[in-house]
LOVEX-283953 format. One record per atom (N, C-alpha, C): x, y, z. Coordinates in pm, whole numbers, plus 50000, padded with zeros to 5 digits. Example, Ala and Ser with C-alpha at 12.3 -4.5 7.8 and 13.67 -1.06 7.14 Angstrom:
2
513194943150780
512304955050780
513204967050780
512854977550708
513674989450714
512905000350787
//
This chain:
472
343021687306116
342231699506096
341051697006005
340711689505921
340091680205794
339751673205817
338981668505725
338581651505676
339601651105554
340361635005564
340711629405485
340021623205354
338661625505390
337941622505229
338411629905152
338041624904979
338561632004880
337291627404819
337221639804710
336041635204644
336071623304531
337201618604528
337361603304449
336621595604519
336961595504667
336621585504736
335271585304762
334761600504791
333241598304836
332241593604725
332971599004569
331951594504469
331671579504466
333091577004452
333341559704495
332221550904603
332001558704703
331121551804741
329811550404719
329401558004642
327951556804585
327781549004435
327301546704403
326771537804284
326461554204220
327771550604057
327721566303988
326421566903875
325971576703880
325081580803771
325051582003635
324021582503576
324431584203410
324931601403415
324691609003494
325381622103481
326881621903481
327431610403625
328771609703659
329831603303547
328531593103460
329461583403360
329661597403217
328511603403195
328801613303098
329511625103123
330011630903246
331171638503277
332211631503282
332551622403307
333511615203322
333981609703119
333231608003035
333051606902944
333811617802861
333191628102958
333231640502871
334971645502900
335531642603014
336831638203058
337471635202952
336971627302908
337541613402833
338421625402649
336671627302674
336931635802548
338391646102475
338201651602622
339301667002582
340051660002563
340671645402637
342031640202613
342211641102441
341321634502397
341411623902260
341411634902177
340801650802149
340221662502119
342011671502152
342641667402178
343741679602215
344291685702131
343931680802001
344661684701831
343191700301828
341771697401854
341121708201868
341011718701970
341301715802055
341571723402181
342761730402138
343821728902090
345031736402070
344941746401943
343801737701843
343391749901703
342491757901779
341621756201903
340981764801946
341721779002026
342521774102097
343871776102150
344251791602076
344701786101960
344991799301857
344481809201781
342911801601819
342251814101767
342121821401877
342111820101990
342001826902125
343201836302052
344131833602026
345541839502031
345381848101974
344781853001864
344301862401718
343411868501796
342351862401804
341441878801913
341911883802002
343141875602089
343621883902138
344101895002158
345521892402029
346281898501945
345551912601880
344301911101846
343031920501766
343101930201918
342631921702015
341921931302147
342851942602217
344251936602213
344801942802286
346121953102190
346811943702099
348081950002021
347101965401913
346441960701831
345801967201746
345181981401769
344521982601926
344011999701903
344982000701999
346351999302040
347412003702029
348222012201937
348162014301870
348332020001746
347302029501628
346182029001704
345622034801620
344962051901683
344312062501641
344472075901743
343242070901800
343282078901938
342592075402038
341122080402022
340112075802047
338762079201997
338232091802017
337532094701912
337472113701924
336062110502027
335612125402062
334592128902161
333372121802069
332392117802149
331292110402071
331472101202039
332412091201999
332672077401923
332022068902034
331312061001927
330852047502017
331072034701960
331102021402073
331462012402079
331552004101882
330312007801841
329662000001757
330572002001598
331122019401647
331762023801557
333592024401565
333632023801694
335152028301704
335752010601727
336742012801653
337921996101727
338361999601882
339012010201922
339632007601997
338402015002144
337162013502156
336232011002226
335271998402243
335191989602105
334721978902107
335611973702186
337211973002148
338311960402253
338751964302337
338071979102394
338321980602516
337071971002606
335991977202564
334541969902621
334821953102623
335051945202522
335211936402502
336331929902583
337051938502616
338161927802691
338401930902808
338381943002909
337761946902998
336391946403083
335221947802978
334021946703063
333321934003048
333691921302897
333351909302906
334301900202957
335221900002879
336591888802897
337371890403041
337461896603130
337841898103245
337261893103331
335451898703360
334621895103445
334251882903445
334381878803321
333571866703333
334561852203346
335521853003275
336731848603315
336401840503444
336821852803550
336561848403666
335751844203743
333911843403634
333071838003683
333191820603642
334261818403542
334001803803474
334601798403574
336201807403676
336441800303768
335561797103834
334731799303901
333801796503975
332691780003972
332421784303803
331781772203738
332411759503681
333621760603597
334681749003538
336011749703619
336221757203736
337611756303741
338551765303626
339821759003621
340621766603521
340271761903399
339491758003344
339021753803216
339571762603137
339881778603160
340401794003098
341051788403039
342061782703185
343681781903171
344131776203050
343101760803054
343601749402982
343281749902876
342131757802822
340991756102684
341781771202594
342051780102697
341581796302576
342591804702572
343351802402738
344231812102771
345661812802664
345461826802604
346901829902464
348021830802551
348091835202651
349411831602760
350171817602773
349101810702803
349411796802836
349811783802734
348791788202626
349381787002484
350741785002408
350571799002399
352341807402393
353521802602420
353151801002624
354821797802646
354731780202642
353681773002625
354041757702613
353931760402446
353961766102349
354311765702199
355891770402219
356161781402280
357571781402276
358601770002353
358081766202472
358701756302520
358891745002439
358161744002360
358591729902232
360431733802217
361131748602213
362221746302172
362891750702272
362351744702374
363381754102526
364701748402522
365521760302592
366821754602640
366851744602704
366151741202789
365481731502895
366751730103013
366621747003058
367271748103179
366621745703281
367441740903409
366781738003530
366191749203617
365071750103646
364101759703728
364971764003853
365481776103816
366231785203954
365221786604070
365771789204153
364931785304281
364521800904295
364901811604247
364031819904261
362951822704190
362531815004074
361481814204028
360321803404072
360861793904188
359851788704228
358851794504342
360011803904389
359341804904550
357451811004573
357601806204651
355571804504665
355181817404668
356201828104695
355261845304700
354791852604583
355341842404486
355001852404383
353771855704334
353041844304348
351331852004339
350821862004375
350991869104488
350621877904548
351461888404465
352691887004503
353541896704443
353431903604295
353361893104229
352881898304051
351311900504059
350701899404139
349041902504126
349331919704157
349921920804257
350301935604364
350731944904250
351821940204126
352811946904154
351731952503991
351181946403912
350401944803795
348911952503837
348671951003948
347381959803951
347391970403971
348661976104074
349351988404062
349732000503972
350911992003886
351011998903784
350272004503720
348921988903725
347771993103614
346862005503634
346962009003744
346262021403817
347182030003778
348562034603761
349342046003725
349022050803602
348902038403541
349102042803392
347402040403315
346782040003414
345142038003353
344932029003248
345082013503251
345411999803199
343672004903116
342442003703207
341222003103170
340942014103080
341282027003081
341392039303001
341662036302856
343232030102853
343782040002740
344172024602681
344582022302562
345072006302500
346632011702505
347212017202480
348942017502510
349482013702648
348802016102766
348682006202888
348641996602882
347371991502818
346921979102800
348221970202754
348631975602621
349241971202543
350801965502647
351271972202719
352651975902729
352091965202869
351371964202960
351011956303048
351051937802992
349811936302911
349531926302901
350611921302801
351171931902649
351831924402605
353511924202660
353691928902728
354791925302816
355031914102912
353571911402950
353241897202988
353771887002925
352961888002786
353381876402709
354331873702690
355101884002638
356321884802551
357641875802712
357241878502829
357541873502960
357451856702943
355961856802893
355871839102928
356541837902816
356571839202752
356951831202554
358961832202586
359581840502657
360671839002677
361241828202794
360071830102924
360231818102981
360191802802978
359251798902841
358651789702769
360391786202708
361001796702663
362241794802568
363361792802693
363401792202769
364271789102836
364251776902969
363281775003015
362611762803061
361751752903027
361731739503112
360341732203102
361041729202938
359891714202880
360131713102789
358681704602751
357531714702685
356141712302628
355261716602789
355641727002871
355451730103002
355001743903001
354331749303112
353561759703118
354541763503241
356031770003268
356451773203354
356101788003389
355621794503283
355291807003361
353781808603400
352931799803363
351471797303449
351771793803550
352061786503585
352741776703736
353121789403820
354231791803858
355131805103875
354341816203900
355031823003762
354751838803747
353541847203707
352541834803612
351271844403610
350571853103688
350401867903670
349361874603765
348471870503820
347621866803753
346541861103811
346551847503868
347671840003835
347711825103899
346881822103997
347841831804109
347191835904210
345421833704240
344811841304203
343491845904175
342791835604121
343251829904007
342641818103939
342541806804087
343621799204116
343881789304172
343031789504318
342611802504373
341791804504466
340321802004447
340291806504348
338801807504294
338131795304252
339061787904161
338901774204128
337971762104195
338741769304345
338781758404495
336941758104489
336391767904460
334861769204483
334091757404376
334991760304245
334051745604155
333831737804159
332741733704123
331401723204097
332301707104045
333351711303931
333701701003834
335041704103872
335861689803870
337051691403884
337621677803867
338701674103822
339431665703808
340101658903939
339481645303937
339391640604079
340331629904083
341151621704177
342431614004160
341771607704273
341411592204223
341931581004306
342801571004400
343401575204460
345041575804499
345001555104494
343801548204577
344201536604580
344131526304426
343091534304387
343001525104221
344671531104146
345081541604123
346171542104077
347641536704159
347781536504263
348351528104347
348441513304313
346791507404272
346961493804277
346821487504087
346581498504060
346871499103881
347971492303795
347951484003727
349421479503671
349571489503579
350501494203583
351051501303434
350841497703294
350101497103216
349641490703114
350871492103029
351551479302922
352691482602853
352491489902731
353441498402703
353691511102629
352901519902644
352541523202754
351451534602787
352491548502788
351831552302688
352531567002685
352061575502780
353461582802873
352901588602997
352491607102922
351401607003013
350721622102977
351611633903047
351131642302948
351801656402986
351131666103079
351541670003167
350841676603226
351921692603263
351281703603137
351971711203122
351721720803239
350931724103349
351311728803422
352081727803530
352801714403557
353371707503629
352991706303783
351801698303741
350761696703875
351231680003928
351581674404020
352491665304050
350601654904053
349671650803956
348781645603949
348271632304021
349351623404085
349391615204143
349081620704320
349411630604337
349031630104494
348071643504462
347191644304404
346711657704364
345351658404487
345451666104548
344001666904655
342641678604586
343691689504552
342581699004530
342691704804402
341861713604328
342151719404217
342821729004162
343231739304312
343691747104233
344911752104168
346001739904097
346861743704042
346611737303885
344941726903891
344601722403742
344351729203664
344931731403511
344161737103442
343261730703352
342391717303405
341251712003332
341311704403198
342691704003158
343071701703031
342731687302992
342381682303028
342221665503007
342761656202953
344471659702971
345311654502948
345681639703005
345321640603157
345291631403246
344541622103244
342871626303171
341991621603197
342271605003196
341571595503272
341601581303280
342831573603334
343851580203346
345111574503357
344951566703432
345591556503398
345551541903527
344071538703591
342761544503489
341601542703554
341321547303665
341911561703694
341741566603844
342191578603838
341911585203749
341471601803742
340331603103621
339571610903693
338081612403625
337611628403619
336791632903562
336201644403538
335451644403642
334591651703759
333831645503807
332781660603938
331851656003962
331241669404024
331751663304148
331221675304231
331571675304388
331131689604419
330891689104564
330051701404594
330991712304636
330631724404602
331301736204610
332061737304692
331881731904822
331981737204992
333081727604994
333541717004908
333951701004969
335281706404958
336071714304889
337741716304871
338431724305018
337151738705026
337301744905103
337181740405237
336671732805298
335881725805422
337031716005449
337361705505351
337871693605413
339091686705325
339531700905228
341031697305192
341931707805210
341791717805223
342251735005232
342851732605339
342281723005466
343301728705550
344791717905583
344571709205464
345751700305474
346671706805405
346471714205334
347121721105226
347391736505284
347971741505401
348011757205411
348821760805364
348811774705318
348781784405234
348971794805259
350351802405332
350931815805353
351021821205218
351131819705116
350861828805006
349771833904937
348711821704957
347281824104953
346561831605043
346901828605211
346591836605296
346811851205253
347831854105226
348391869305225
347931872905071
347621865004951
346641870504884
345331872904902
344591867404944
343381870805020
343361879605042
343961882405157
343211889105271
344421904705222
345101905505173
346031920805117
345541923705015
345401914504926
345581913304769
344191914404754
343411905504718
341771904704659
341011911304753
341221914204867
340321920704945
340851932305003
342321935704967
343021949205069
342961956704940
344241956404843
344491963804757
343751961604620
342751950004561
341741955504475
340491961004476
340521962604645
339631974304685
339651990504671
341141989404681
341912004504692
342312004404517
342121999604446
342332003304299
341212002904208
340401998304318
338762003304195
338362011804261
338952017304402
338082026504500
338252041704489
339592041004455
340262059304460
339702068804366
339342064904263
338902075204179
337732083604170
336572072804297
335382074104349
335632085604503
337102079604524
336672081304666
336992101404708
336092100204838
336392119304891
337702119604948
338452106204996
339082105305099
340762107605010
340852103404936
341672106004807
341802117604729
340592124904736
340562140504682
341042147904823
340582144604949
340842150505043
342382152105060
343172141605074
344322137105102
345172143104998
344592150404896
345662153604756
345842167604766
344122174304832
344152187104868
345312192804976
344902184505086
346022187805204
347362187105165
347652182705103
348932181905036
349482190304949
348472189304842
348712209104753
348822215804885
347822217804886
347942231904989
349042233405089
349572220505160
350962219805237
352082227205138
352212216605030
353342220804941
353372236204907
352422239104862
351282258104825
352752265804914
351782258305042
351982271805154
353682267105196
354582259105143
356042262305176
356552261505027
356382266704946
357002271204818
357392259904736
357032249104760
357522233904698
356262232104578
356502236704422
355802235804386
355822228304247
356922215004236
357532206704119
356662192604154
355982194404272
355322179704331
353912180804234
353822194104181
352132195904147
352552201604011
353662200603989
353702203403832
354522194903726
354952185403733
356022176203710
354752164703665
355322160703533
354472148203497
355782137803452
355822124703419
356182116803361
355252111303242
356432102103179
355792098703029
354342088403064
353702084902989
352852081402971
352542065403076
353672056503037
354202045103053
354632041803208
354302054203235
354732054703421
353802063503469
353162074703458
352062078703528
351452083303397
349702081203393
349092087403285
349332099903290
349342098903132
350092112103039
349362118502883
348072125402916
346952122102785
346812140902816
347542149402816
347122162602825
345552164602714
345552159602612
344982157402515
343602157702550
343492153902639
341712142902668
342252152502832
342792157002921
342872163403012
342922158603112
343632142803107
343552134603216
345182129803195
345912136703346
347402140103353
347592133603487
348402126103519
348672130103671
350532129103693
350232146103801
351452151103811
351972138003972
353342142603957
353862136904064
353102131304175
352222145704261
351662143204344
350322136304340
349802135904259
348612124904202
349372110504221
350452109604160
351152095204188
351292089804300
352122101104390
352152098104512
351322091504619
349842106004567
348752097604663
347962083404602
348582084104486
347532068404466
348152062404521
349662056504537
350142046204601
349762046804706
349842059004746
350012059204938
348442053204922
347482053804889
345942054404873
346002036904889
346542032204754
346432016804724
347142010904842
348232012904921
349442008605007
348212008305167
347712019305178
346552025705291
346072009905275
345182008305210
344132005205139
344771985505167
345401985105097
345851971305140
346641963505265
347351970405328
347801969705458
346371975305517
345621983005551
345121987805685
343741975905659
342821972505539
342371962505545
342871953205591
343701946005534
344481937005564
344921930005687
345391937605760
345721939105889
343981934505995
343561945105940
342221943605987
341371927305963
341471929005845
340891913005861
341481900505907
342681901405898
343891896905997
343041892506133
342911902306224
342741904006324
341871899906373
340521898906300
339541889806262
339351879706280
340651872706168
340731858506133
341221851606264
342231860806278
343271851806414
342331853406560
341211859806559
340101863306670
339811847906646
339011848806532
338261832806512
339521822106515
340591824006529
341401813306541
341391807206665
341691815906773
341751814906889
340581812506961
339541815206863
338411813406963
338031798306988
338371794906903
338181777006864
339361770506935
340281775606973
341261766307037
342571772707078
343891768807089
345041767607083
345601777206999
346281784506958
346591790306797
347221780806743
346971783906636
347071769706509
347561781806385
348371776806315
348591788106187
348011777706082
347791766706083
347201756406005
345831759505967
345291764406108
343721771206122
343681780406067
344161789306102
344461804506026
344271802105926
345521796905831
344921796005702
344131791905630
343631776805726
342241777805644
340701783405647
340711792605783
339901797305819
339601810205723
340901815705686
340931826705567
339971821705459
340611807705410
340101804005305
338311806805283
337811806105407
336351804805392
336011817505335
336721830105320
336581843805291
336831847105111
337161832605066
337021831904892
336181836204817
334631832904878
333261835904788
333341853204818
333781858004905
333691871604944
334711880504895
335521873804869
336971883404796
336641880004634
336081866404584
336071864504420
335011878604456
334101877304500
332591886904438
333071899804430
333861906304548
334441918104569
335551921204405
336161914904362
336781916204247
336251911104111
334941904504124
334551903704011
333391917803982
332781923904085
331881938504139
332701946304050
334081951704104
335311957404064
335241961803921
334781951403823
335441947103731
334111947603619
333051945203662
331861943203628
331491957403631
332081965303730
332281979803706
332031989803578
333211982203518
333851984803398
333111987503276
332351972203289
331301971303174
329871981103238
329621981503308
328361992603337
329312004703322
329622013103289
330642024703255
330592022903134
331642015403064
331122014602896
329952015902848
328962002502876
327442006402820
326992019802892
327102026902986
326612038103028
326812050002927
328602048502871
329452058002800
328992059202672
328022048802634
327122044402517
325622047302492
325432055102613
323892052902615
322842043802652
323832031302692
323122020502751
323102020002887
321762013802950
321292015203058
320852006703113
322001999603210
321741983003263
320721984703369
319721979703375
318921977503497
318921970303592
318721974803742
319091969403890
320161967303898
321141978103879
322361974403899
322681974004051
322361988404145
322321982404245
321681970604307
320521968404245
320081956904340
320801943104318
321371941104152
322311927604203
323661929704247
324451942504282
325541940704340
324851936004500
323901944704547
323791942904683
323641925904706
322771920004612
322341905504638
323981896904610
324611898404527
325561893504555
326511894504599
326881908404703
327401909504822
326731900104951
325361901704980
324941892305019
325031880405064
325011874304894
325101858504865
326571855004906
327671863004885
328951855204858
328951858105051
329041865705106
329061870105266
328331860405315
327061853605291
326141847505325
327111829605317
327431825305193
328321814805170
329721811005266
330201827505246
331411822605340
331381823805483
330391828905534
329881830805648
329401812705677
328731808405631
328301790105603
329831782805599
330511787905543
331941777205485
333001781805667
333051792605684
333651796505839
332961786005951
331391789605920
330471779206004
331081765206049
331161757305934
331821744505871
333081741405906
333801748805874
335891748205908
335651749206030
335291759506145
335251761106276
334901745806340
333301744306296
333001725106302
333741716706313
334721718606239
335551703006228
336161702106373
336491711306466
337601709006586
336481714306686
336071726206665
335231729306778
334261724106809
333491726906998
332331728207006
331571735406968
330251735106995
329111740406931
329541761806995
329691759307092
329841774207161
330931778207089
332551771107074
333641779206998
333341779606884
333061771806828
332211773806653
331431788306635
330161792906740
329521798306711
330511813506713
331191812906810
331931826706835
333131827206760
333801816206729
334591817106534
334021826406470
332661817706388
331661823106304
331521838106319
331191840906444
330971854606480
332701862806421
333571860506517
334611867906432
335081873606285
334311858306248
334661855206037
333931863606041
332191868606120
331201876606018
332011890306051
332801896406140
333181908806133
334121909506040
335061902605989
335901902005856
334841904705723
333411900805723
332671894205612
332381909705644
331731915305705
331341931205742
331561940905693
333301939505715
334551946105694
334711951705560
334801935805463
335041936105321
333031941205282
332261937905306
331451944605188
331471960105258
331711964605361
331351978505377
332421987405280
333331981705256
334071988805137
333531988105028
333201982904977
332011974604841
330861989304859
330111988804990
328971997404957
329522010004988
330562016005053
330602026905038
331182030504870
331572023104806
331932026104680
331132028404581
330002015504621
328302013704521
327022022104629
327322025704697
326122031704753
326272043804803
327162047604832
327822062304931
328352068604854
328812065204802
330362075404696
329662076204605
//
């Protein structure tokens, strides 16, 4: 379905540059640097700790308070409208560099794993769905209980997270990141996104193959438990440069955006990735930045009062839960009773199945159009739909922060015009990367009518995008 090149090999064949010897250098570095990377490590851990535990506890900001003045609006802004978005733009640029350099999660449970039980990994914590599943089940909630709103969400979300990895850390793995690997929410999300970077940690398979083991070479850790010796693509690295040089045949090293997706993705398929994609980053975090905008959601809540109204059922529209399960702020006048609950799920559930499905249908169009059915194809044909699902959830999110500075008096300029351009750009990319994957097996005619299928998937996902930024 691929080319068997790897980008070890293709660099290999060129005579490397003073750019390639000083990334590769720079490789070199993080290894020798891991005593600073880990004090860096902890200060991540403390702003964390500041961003999220702290205006937890403190009363919720009166009418008028702004960013400059209030705590628990600065670390909302701050960790919501910077630290989120952009996050996911470094995937883009370093890979998981997050993972390996900043992330207080990842931290955490390899600091607690120093004293694990060092029980053996139950097989229900390995199985491959869980990405999707903890992305689903975390963005959800986060919509019940208004995660972006209020910091006691926040709080009870993310630090429930932790408090998750730092116990898993204590009971597995030993100096190991078993709940990055696994169970992280975003794993998922990260490890997709990754696939697009520039820089990545590249493995030589024949120089380490033909490598002598140098004596007393202390073997490296590789706390996410990325099996580094047959490593093709990036996205289960977290950049750490732990590896760096080993046996003279893992290097820091560039390679072009398109090269993971195109001509290693499809050696590597991906039913859990598939079904994050195309449900997850493009079904249901459409339907959880979309509802609060949308008519179709006010519509759907009305018909429903009014059903319930008109047969005397009237505990669906008056019944709240605590805070911690559906927002609960009578205070500030933002409540939602039962039936508010109801329709968000049904809204988010709509929303990710009926996309879903849809782009599905799409994909497996362009599957078939190129040949035989192949589920090998399938999945990597999805894959080309990455630049279009990261942009769609980083839009989302980027949201956030134009809302804050708005809530402030600040007034970002062309906002529509760079969502539209980078709806665009990322549709425009993966529309090129579909181009490419189709290439490898097809002729010029099944290629072109692939392509064509992928662009009605590519269609699909931004017309949700603009009816959200342009219509609604």
């Amino acid at each position: 379905m691929s080319s068997a090149a790897s980008p070890a090999s293709a660099l290999a064949a060129r005579h490397p540059t003073w750019i390639d010897h000083r990334i590769a250098a720079f490789g070199d570095g993080l290894r020798r640097h891991a005593g600073t990377i880990r004090a860096l490590q902890w200060a991540i851990v403390v702003v964390y700790v500041v961003l999220v535990a702290v205006p937890a506890f403190l009363p919720l900001p009166a009418s008028g308070a702004r960013m400059w003045s209030n705590l628990t609006l600065a670390a909302q802004f701050a960790f919501w409208g910077i630290w989120w978005p952009f996050v996911l733009v470094s995937m883009l640029l370093v890979g998981r560099a997050w993972c390996g350099f900043l992330c207080p999660e990842g931290a955490l449970t390899e600091f607690a794993s120093r004293w694990s039980r060092g029980h053996a990994l139950p097989h229900w914590l390995t199985w491959a769905g869980w990405p999707p599943v903890t992305f689903a089940g975390t963005t959800v909630y986060g919509q019940m209980v208004s995660v972006y709103g209020y910091p006691k969400p926040a709080l009870a979300i993310l630090g429930g997270s932790t408090l998750a990895a730092i116990a898993l850390g204590l009971m597995y793995g030993r100096n190991k990141r078993v709940w990055c690997r696994y169970l992280c929410p975003v794993n998922g999300v990260f490890a997709v996104l990754s696939k697009l970077a520039p820089l990545s940690f590249q493995v030589d398979r024949e120089v380490w193959a033909t490598s002598p083991k140098p004596p007393h070479e202390a073997a490296f850790n590789c706390a996410p438990l990325v099996p580094v010796k047959t490593m093709q693509g990036s996205g289960a690295c977290h950049m750490c440069g732990r590896c760096s040089g080993h046996r003279g045949a893992v290097r820091l090293a560039l390679r072009r955006p398109n090269h993971e997706i195109v001509h290693v993705a499809g050696n590597e398929p991906s039913a859990d990735q598939t079904f994050l994609i195309l449900f997850g980053m493009m079904g249901l975090a459409v339907g959880a930045f979309q509802w609060s905008s949308s008519p179709w959601f006010v519509d759907a809540k009305q018909v429903l009062a009014t059903w319930l109204v008109e047969h005397g059922v009237l505990w669906p529209l008056e019944t709240t839960l605590p805070w911690f399960v559906l927002t609960n702020y009578p205070d500030r006048n933002d409540v939602m009773t039962l039936l508010d609950g109801a329709v968000l799920l049904a809204y988010m559930a709509a929303a990710a199945f009926g996309i879903g499905f849809a782009l599905c249908l799409c994909v497996a169009a362009a599957t078939r159009a190129i040949g035989p059915w192949s589920w090998a194809r399938f999945h990597h044909l999805t894959q080309t739909l990455i630049p279009m699902a990261g942009c769609g959830v980083f839009l989302g999110l980027s949201a956030l922060t134009v809302t804050y500075l708005r809530g402030d008096g600040i007034v970002v300029p062309y906002v529509p015009e760079i969502r539209a351009a980078l709806l665009a750009g990322a549709g425009l990319w993966s529309l090129w990367l579909a181009w490419r994957v189709a290439g490898l097996t097809a002729p010029p005619a099944r290629q072109a009518a692939a392509t064509l299928c992928m662009g009605a998937a590519l269609a699909l996902a931004a017309a949700n995008w603009v009816l959200l930024f342009f219509v609604w």
